[in-house]
C-alpha angles and dihedrals in degrees: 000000000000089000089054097040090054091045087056092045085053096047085050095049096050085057094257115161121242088246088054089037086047089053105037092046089048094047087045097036112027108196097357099088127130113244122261085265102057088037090052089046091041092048091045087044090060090046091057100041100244134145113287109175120129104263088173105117094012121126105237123198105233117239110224121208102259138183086243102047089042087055090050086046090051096049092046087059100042086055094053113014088188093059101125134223096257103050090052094054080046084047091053118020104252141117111261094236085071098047084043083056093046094049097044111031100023106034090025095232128155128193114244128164086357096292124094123251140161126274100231131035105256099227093266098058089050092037078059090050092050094051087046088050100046087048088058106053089046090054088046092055091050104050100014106210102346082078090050091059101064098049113107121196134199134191104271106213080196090076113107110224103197 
């Protein structure tokens, strides 16, 4: 498979369609083709500039979730909270099913708003929320609802919804 695999990598990456990829790989392979799947990954892999060798039929190491590669993964998050699943398995070299294991069981993030945030308020953060809290309600008690009328809210994608 690895000859037509790389033909069809080479036909992608010349900017044929997958109509023109589909008819050239059946008139130079009868019967050896990829299925409409692999050639339409293959096709959006080109276009993205990810890695498109043939991994079918390769021993692979397996990459073990470590206290060093959770704390990459961690500081990778923490500098762009909007990095997505799928860039840091690209990233690392991993599925995304083990980087989804390491955000959300071993660093306790959730995906909200489509950024990821912990789970649960560090004490400063809540110790924060208390101090605004206790502001308002001794602004309330000040000026009543004149006060109420100049708060503006906004949706929080830090609030945990389970």
């Amino acid at each position: 498979m690895t000859r037509v695999h790389d033909f069809v990598v080479n036909l992608a990456m010349a900017g044929k369609s997958f109509k023109e990829i589909d008819e050239i790989v059946k008139a130079a392979y009868p019967g050896q083709g990829l299925s409409k799947t692999q050639v339409y990954r293959l096709i959006k892999d080109v276009k993205e500039n990810m890695d498109t060798t043939d991994k079918q039929g390769k021993a692979t190491t397996k990459i073990t979730r470590t206290v060093a590669f959770i704390e990459d993964v961690r500081l990778d998050v923490e500098a762009n909270r909007r990095i997505t699943v799928k860039e840091l398995a690209s990233n690392y070299g991993v599925s995304t099913q083990t980087i989804f294991t390491v955000l959300t069981q071993d660093l306790g993030l959730s995906k909200k708003s489509a950024r990821w945030v912990l789970r649960l308020l560090s004490d400063e953060q809540k110790a924060v929320r208390l101090q605004c809290s206790r502001y308002f309600i001794n602004r309330y008690n000040k000026e009543k609802d004149n006060f109420l009328d100049k708060i503006v809210t906004m949706d929080e994608s830090a609030v945990a919804y389970h």
